[in-house]
C-alpha positions, 0 to 999 in steps of 0.5 A, a space after each residue: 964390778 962383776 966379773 963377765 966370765 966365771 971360769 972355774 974347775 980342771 979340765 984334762 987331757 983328752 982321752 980316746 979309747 978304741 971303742 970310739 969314746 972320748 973323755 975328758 976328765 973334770 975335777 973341781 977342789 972343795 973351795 971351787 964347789 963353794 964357790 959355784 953356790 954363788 951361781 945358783 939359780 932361781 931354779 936350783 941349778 948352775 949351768 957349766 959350759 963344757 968348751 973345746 976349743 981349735 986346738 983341742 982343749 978344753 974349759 968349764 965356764 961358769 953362767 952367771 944368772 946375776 950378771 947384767 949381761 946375763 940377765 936378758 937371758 932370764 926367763 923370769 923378771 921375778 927371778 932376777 928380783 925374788 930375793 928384794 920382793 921379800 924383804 918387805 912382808 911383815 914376818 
């Protein structure tokens, strides 16, 4: 069963300056930057949502390209099936 979000990462507190410029600061642990190599995609990517939400906080959400749910966002079929296209070449 897969799961249907991926939330993974440290988002802060907001930080405003007198400029005008607002951060947040993301940190992620080792085992967490392992674990986003399970979200690559076809491409070489992973793709991360930067969420605020009403009451100002945030949250980093993971797409995850082999969900079902996820997979009508794919822009190529062979993508979704590159890996057991090549399990039946001879070498």
């Amino acid at each position: 069963m897969d799961k249907k979000d991926v939330y993974i990462g440290y988002v802060g507190e907001l930080k405003s300056y007198e400029s005008g410029v607002k951060k947040y600061p993301l940190s992620f642990k080792v085992e967490q930057l392992d674990e986003l190599k399970k979200y690559v995609t076809g491409s070489g990517n992973v793709n991360i949502d930067f969420v605020i939400k009403n009451d100002g906080s945030g949250f980093l959400s993971v797409f995850n390209p082999r969900s079902a749910d996820n997979s009508k966002y794919s822009k190529s079929k062979a993508n979704q099936h590159a890996g057991a296209a090549t399990s039946d070449l001879p070498f």
